[in-house]
DRENMI-843247 format. One record per atom (N, C-alpha, C): residue in one letter; atom name; x, y, z. Coordinates in pm, 1 decimal. Each point is the difference from the previous one (the first is absolute). Layout:
# residues N
SITE  type  atom         u         v         w
SITE     a    CA         X         Y         Z
...
# end
This chain:
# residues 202
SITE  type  atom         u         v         w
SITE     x     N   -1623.6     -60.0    2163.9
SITE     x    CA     116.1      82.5     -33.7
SITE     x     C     129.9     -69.4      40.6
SITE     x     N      -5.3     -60.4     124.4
SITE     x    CA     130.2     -84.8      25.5
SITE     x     C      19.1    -154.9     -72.4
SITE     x     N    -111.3     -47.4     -77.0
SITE     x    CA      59.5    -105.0     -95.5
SITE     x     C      49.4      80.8    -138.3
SITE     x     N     -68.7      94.0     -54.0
SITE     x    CA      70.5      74.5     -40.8
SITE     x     C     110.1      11.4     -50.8
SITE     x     N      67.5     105.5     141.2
SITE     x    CA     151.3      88.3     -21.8
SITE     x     C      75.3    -220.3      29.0
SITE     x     N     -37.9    -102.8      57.3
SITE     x    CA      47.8     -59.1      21.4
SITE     x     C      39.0     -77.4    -119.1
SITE     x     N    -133.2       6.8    -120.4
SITE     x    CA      60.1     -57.6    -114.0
SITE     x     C     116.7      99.0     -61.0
SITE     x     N     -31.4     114.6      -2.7
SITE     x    CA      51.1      98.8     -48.3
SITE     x     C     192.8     -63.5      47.1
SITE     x     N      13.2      12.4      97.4
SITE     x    CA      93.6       8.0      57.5
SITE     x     C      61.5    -134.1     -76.3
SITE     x     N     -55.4    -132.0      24.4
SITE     x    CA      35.5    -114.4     -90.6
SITE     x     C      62.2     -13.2    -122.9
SITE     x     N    -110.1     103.6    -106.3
SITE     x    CA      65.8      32.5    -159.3
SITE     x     C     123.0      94.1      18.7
SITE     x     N      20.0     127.0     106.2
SITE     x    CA      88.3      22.3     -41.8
SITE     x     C     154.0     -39.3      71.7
SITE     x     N     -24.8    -107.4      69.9
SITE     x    CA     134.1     -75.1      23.3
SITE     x     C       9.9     -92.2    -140.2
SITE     x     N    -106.8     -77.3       3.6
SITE     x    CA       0.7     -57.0    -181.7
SITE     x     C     101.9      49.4     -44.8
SITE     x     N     -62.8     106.9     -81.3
SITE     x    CA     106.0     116.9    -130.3
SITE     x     C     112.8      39.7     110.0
SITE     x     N      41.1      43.2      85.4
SITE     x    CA     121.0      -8.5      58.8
SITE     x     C      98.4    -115.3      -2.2
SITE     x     N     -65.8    -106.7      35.9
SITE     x    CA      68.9    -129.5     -44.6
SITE     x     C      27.0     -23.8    -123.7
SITE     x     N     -58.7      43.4    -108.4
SITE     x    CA      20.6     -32.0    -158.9
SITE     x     C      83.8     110.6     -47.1
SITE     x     N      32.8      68.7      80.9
SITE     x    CA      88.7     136.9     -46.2
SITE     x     C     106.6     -39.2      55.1
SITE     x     N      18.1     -68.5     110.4
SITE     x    CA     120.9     -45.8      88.7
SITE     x     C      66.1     -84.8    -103.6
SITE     x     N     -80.1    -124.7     -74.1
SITE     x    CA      25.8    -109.0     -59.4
SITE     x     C      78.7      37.7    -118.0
SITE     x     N     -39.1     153.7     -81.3
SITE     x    CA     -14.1      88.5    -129.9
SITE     x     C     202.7      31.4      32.5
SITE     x     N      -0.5      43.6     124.0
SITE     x    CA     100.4      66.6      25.9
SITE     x     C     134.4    -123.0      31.8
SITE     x     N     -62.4    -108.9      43.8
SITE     x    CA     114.2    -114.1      42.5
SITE     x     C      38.8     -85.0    -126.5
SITE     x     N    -100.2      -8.2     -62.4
SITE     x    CA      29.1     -66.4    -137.7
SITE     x     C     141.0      58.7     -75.7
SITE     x     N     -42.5     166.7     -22.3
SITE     x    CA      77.5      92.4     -44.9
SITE     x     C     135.9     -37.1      42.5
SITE     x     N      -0.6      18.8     170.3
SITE     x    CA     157.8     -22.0      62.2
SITE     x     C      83.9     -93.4     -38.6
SITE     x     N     -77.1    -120.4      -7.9
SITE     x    CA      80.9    -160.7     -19.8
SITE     x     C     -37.8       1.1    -166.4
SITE     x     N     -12.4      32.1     -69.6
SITE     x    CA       0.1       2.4    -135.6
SITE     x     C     126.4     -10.0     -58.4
SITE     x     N      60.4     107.4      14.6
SITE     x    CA     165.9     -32.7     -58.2
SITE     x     C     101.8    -105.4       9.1
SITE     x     N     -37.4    -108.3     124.6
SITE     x    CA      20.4    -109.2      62.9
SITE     x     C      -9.1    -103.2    -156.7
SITE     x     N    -121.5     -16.5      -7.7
SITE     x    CA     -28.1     -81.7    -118.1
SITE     x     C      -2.9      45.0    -126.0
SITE     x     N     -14.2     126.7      -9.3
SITE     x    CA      50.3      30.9    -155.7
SITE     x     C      79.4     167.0      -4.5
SITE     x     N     102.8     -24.9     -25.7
SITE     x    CA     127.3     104.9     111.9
SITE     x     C     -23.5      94.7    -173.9
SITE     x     N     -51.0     -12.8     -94.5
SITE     x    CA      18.5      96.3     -93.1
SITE     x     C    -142.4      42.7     -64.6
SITE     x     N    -114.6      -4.4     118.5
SITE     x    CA    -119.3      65.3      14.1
SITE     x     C      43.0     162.5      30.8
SITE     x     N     -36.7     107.9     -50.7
SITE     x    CA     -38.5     135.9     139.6
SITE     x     C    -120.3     -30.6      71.7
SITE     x     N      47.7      77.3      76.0
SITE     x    CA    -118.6     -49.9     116.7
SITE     x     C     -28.4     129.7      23.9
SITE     x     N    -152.8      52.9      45.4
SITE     x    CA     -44.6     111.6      32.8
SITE     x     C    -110.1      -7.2     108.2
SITE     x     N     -17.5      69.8      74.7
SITE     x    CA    -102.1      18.6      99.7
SITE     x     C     -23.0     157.3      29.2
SITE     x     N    -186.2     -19.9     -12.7
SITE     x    CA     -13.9     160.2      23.6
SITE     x     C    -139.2      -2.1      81.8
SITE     x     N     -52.9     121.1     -54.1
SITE     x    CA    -131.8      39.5      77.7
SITE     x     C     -86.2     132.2     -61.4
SITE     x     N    -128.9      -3.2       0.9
SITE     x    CA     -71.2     143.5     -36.4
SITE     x     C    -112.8      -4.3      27.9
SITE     x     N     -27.5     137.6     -25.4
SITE     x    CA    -161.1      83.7      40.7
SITE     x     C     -28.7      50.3    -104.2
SITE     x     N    -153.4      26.1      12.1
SITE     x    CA     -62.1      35.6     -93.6
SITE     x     C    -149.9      27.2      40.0
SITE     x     N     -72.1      -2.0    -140.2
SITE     x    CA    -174.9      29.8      -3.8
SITE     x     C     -10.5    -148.0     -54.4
SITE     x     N    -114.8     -25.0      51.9
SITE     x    CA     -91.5    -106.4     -72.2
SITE     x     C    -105.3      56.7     -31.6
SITE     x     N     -79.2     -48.4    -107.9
SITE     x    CA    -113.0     -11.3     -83.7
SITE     x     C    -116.4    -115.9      -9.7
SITE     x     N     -80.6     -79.1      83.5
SITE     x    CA     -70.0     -69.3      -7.8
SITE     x     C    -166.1     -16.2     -23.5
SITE     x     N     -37.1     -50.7    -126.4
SITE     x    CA     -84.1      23.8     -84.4
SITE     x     C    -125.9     -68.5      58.9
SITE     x     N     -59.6      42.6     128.2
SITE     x    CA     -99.1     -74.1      49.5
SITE     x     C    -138.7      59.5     -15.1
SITE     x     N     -79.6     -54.6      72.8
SITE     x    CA    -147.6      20.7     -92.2
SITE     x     C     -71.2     113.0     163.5
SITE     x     N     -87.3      75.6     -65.2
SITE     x    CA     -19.1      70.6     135.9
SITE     x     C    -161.2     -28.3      18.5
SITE     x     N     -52.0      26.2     123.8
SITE     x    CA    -122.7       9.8      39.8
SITE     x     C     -66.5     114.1      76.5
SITE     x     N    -124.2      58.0     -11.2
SITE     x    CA     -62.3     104.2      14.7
SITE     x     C       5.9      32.8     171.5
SITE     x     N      46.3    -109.4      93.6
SITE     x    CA      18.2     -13.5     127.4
SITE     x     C      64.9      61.2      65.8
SITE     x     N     110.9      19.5     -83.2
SITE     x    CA     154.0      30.5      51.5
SITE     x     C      91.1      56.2     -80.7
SITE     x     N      86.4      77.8      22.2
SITE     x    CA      89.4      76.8     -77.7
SITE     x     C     112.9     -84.0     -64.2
SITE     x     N      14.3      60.8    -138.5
SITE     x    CA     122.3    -118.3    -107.9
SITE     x     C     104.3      75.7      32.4
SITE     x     N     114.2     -74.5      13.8
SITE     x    CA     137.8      46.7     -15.6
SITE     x     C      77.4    -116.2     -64.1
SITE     x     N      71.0      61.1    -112.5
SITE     x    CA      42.9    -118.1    -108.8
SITE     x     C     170.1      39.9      38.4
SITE     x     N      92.4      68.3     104.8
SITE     x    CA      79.2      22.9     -31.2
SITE     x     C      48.8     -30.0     159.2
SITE     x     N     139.9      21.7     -27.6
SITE     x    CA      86.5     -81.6     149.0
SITE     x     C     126.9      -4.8     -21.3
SITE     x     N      85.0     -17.1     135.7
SITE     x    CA      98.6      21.7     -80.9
SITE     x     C      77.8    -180.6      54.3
SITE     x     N      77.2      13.9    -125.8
SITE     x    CA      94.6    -185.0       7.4
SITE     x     C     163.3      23.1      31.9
SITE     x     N      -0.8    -109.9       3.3
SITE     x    CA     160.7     -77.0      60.1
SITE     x     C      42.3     -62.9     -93.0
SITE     x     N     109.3     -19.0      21.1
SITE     x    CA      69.3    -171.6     -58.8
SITE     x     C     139.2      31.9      51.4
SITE     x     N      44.5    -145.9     -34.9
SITE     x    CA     112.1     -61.9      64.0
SITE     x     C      56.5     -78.3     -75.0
SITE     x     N     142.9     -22.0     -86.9
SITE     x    CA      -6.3     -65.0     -77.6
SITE     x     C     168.0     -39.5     -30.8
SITE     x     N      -4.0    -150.3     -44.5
SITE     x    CA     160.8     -33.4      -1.1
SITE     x     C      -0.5     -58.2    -170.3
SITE     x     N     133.9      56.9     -69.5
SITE     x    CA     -27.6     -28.1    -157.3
SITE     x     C     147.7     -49.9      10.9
SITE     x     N     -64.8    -104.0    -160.9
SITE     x    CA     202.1     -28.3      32.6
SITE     x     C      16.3      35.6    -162.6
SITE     x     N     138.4      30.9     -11.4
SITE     x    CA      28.1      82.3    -154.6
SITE     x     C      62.4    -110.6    -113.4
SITE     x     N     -73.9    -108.7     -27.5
SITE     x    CA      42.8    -103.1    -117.9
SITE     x     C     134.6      52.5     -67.6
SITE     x     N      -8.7     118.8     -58.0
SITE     x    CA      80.4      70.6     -83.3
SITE     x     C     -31.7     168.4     -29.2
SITE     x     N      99.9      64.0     -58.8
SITE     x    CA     -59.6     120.1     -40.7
SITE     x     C    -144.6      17.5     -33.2
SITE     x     N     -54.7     -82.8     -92.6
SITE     x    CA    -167.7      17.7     -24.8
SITE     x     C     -76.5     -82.6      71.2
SITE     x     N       5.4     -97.4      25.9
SITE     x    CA    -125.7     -63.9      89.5
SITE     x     C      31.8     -23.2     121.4
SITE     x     N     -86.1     -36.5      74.7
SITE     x    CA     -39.3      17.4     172.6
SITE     x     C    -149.8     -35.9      16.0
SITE     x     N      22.2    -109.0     128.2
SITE     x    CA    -112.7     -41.5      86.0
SITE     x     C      28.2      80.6     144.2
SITE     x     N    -168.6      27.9      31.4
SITE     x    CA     -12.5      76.8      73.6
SITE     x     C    -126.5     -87.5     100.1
SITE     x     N      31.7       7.0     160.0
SITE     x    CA     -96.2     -74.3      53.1
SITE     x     C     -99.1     127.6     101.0
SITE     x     N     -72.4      16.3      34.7
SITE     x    CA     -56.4     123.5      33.3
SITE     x     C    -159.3     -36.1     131.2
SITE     x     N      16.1      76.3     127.9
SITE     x    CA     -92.3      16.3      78.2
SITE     x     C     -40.0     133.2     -40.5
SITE     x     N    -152.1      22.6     -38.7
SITE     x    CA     -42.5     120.2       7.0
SITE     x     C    -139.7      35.9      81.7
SITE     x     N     -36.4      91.1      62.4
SITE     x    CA    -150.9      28.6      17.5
SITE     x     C     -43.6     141.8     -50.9
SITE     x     N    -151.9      -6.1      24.6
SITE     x    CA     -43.4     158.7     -52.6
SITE     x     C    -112.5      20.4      72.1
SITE     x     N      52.9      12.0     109.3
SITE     x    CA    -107.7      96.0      75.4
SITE     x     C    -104.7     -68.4       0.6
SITE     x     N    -126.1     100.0      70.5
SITE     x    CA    -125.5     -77.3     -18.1
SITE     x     C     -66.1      98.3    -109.2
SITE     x     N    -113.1     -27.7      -9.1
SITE     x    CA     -96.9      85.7     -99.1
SITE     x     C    -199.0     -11.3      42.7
SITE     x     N      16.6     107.7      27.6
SITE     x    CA    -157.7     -60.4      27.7
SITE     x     C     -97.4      58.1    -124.5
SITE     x     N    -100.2    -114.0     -16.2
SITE     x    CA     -80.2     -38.1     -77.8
SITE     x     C    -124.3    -167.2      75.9
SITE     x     N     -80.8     -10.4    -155.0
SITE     x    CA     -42.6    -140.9      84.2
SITE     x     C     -36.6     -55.8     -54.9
SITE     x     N       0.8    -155.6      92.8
SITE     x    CA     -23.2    -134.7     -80.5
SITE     x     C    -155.6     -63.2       4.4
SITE     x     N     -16.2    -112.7     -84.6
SITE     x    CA    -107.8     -71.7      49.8
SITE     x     C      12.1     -87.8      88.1
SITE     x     N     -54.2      -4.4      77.4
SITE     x    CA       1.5    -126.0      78.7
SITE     x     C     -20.7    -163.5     -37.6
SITE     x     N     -12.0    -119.1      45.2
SITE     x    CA      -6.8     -85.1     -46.8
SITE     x     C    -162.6       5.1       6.8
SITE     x     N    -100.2      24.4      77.3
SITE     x    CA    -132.9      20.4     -43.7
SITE     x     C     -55.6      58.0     -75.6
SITE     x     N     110.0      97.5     -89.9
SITE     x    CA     -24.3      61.9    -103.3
SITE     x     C     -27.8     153.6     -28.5
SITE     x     N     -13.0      61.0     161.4
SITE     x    CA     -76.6     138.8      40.9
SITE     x     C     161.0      59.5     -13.8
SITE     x     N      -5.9     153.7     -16.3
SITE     x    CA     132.1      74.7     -28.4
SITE     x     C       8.3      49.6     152.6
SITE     x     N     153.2      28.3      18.5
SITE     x    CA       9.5      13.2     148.7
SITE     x     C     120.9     120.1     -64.0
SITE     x     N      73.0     141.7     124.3
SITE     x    CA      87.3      64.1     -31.9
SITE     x     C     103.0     -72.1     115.7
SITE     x     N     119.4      52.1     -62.6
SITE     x    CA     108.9     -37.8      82.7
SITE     x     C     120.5      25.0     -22.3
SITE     x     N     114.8    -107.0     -12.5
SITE     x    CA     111.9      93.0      11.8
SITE     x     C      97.1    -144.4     -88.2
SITE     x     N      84.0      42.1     -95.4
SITE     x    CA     107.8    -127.3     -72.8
SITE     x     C     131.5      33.2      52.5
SITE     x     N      66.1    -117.4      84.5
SITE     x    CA     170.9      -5.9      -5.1
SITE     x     C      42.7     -81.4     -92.0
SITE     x     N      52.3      63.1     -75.6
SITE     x    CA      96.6    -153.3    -106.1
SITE     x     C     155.4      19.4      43.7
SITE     x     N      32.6     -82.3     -30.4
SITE     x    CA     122.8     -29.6     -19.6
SITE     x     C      65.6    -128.7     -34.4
SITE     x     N     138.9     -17.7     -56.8
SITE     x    CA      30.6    -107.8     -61.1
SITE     x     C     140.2     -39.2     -35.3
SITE     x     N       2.9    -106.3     -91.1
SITE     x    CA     181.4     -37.1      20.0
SITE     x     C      -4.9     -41.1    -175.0
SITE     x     N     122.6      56.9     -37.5
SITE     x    CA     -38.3     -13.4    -163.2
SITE     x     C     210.1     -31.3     -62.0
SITE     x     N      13.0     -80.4     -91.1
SITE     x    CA      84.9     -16.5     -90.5
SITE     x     C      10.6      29.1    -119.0
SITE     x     N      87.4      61.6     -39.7
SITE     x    CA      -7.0      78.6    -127.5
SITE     x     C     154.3     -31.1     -81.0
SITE     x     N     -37.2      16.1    -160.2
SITE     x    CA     126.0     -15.8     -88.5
SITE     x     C       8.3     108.0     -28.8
SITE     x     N     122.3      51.8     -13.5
SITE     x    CA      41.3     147.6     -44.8
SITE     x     C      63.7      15.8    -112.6
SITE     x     N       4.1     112.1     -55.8
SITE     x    CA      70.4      58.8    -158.6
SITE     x     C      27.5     121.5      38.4
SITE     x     N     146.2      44.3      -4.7
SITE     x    CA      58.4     101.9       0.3
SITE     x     C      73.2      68.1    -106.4
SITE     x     N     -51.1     168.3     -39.2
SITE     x    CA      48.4      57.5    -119.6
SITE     x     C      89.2      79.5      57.5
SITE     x     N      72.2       5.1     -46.9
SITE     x    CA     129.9     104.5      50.1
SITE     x     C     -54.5     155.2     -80.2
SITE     x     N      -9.9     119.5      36.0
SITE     x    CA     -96.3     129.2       7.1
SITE     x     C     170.4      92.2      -4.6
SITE     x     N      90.0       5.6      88.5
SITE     x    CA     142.7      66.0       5.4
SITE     x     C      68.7    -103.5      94.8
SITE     x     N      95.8      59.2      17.7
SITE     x    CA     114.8     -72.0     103.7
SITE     x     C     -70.1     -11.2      79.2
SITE     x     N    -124.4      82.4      73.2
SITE     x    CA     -16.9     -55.0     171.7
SITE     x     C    -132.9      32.9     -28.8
SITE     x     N     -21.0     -30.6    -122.7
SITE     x    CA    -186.2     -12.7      21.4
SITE     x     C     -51.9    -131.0     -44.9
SITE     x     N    -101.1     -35.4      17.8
SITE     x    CA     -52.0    -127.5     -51.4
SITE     x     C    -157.5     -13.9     -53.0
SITE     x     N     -57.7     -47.1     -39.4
SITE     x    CA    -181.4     -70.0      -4.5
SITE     x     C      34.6    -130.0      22.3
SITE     x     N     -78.2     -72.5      83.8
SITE     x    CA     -49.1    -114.6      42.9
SITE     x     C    -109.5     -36.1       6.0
SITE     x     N     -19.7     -79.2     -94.6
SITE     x    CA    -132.6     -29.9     -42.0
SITE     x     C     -63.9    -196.2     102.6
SITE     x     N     -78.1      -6.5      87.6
SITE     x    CA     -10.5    -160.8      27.0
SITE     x     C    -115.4     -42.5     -19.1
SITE     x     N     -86.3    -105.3      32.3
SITE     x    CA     -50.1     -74.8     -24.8
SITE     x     C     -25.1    -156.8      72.4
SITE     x     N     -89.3     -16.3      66.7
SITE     x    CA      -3.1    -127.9      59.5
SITE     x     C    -144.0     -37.9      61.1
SITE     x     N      25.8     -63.6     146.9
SITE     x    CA    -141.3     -43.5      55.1
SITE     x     C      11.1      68.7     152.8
SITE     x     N     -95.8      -8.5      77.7
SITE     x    CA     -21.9      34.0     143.4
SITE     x     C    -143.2     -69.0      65.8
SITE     x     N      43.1     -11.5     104.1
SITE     x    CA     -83.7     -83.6     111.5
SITE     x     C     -70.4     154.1      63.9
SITE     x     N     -89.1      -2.5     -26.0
SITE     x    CA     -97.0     144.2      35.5
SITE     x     C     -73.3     -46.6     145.4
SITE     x     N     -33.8      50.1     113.0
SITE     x    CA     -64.1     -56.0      61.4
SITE     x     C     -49.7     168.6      35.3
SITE     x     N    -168.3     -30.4      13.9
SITE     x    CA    -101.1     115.8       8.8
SITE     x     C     -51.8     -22.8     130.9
SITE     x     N     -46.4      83.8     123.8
SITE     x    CA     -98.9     -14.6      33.7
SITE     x     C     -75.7     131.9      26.8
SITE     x     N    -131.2     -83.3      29.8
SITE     x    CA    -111.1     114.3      -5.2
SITE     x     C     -80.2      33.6     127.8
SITE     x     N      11.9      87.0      76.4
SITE     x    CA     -29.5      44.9     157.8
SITE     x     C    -146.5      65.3     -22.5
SITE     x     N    -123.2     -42.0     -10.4
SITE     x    CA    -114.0      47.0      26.6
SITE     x     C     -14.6     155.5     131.4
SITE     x     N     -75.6      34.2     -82.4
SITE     x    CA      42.6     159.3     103.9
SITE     x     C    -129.3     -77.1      66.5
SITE     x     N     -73.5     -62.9     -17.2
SITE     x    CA    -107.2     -95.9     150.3
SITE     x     C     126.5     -79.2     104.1
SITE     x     N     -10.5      54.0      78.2
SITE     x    CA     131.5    -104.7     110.8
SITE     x     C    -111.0    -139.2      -8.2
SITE     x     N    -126.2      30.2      41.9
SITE     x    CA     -26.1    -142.7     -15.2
SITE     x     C      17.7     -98.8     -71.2
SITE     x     N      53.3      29.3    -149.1
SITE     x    CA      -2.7     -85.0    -108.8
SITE     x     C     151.0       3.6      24.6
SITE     x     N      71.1    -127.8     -58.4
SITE     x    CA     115.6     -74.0      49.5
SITE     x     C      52.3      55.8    -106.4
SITE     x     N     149.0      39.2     -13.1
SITE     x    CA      67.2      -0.4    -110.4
SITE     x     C      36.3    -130.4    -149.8
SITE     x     N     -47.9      44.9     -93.0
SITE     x    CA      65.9    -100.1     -85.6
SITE     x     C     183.4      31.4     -63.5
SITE     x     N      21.6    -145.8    -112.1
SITE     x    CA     124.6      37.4      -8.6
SITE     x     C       0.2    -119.3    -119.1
SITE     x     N      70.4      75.8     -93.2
SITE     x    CA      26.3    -109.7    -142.6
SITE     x     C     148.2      22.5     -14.6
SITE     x     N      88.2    -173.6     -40.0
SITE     x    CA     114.7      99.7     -93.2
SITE     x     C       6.6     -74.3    -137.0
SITE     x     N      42.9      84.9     -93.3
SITE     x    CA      10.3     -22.4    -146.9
SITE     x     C     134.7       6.9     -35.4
SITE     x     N      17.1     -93.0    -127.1
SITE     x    CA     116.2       0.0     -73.8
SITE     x     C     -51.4      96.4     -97.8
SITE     x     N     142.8     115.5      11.5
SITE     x    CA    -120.5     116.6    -164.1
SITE     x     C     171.0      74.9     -47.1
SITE     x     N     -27.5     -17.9    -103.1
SITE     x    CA     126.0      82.9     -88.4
SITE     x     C      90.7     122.3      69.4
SITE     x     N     104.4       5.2     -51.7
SITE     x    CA      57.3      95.6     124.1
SITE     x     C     107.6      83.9    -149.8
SITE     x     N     -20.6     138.5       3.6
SITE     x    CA     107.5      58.6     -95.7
SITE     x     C      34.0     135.4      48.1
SITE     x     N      91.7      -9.6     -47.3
SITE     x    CA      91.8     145.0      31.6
SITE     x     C      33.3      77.9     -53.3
SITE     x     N      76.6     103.6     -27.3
SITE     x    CA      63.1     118.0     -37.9
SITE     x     C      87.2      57.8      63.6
SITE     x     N     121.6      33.1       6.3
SITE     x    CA      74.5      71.7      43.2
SITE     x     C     141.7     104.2     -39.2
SITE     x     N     -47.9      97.2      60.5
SITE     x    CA     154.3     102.3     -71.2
SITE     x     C      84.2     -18.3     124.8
SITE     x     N     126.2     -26.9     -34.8
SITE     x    CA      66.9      12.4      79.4
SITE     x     C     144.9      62.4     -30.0
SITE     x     N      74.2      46.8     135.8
SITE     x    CA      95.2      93.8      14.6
SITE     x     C     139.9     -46.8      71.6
SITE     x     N     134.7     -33.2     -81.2
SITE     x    CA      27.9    -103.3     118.3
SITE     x     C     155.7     165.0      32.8
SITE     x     N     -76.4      24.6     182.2
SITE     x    CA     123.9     102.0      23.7
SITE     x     C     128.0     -58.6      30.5
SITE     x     N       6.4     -79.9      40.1
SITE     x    CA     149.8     -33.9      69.8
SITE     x     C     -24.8    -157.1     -96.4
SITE     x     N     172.7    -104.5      -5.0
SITE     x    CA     -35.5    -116.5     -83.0
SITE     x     C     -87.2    -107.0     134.7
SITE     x     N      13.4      58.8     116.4
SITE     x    CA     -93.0     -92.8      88.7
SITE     x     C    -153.9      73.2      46.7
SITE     x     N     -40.8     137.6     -12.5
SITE     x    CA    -109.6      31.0      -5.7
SITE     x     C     -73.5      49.3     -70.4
SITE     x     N    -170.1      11.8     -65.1
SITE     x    CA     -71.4       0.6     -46.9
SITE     x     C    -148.9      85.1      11.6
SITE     x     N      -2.5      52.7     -74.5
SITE     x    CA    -160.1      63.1       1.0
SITE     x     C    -101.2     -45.6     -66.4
SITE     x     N     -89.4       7.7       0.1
SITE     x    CA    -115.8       9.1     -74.1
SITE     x     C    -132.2      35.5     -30.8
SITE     x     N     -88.8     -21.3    -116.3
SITE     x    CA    -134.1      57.2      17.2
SITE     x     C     -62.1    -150.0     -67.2
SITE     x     N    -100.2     -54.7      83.1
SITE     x    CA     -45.8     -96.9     -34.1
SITE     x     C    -173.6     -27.3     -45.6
SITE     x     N     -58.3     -19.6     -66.3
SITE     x    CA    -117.1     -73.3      13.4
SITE     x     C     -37.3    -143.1     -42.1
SITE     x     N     -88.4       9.9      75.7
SITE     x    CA     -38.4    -170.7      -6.6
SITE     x     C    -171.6     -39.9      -9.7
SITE     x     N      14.9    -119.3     -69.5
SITE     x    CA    -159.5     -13.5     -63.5
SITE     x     C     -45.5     -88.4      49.1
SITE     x     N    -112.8     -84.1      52.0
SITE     x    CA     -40.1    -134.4      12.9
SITE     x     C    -105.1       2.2      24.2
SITE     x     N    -111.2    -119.4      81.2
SITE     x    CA    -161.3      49.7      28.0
SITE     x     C     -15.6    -105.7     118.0
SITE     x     N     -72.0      14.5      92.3
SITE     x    CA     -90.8     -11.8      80.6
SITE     x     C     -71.6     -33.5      38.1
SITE     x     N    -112.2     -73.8      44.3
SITE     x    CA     -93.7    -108.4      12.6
SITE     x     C     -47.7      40.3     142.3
SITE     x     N    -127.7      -9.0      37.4
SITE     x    CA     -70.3       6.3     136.5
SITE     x     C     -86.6    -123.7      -3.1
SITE     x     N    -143.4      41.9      61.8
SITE     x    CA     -81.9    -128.4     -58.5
SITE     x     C     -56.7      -0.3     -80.8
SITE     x     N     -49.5     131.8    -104.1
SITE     x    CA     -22.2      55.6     -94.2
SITE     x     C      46.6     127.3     -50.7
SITE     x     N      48.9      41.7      22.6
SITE     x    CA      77.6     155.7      -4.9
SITE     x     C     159.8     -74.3     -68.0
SITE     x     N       4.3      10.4    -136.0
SITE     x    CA     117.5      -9.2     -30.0
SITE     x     C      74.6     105.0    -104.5
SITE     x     N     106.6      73.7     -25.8
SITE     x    CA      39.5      95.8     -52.8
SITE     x     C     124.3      35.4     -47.3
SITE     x     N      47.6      60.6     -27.4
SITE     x    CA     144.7      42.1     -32.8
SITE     x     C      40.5      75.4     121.9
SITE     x     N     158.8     -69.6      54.3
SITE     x    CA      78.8     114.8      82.1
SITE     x     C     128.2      65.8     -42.7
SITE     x     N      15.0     109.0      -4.6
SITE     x    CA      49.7      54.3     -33.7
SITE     x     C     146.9      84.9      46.5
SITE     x     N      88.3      14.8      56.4
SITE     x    CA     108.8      51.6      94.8
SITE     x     C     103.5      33.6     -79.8
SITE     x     N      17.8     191.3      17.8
SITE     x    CA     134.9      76.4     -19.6
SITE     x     C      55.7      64.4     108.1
SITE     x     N     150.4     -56.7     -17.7
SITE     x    CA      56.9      69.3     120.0
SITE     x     C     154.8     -15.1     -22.5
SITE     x     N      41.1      66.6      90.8
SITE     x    CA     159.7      20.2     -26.0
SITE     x     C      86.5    -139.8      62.8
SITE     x     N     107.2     -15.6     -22.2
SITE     x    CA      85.7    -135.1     124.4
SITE     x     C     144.8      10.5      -9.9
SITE     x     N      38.6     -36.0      65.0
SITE     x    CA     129.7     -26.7      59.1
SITE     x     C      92.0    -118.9     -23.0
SITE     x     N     108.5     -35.1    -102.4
SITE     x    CA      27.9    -108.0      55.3
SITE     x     C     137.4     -21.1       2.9
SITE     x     N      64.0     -77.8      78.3
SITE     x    CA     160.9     -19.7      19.0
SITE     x     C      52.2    -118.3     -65.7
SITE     x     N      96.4     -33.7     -36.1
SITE     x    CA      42.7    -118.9     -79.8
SITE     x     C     136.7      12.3      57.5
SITE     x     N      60.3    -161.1     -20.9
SITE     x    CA     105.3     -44.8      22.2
SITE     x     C      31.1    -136.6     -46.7
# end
């Protein structure tokens, strides 16, 4: 249990550090290209992860996610968006590398870049539609403590959706979902995440 919470503790300075990086980029951005917008936000939500279950142990395909994310505004319609997200865990189970099915438990999470298309909806509404890649990294916690945790990460498609609400010309609402998939050592699937966010621009 204490190598564990100790890896545990590792990944999430990781994604703290890549959210730090998300957010400093943002700051010094205008530096080098002074007629970017620049935005930085944050949200919650549900996740949806499409894993495989076993007669051992109880399935739960649902959880709830994060993200963290700095976009810069090309122009009225397009925008790159760089993004830390996770989703919870989900328990379900994998095979092992000997091949026998084991139950347990999935953390994913990941770091993804995206191109954006923006439709103008009214004066302060929008759709944002993106599209890109993400660095997925899975792992899989055997509910046997004896059996060691595994851990894969994948490059896997990353897309979006979003309505958004802009209240003030420097703050922002929204309702977001997001698509991509997943990889274990055999357990691979669609993940899925809707949730609301926050974001500020300047």
């Amino acid at each position: 249990m204490q190598i564990r919470s100790s890896l545990a503790a590792v990944r999430n300075a990781r994604f703290l550090w890549a959210a730090t990086m998300l957010f400093s980029a943002a700051a010094s951005a205008p530096a080098a290209a002074a007629d970017f917008a620049i935005g930085v936000g944050g949200g919650i939500g549900a996740a949806d992860g499409r894993v495989d279950c076993v007669s051992s142990l109880p399935c739960d395909r649902s959880s709830t996610s994060w993200k963290v994310f700095a976009d810069w505004r090309l122009n009225d319609a397009f925008e790159l968006q760089a993004t830390a997200f996770g989703a919870g865990r989900f328990k379900g189970g994998d095979t092992a590398p000997s091949g026998s099915a084991y139950g347990g438990s999935f953390r994913v999470e990941g770091l993804g870049l995206t191109g954006g298309y923006r439709w103008a909806l009214a004066p302060t509404w929008s759709l944002i539609g993106r599209a890109g890649v993400a660095s997925v990294h899975t792992r899989f916690e055997y509910a046997d403590s004896s059996l060691a945790d595994v851990g894969k990460t994948s490059v896997q498609p990353l897309l979006g959706l979003g309505l958004a609400w802009q209240l003030t010309p420097a703050v922002g609402l929204g309702l977001d979902y997001d698509l991509t998939r997943f990889r274990a050592h055999s357990t691979r699937g669609p993940l899925q995440m809707l949730g609301v966010a926050a974001q500020y621009s300047f």
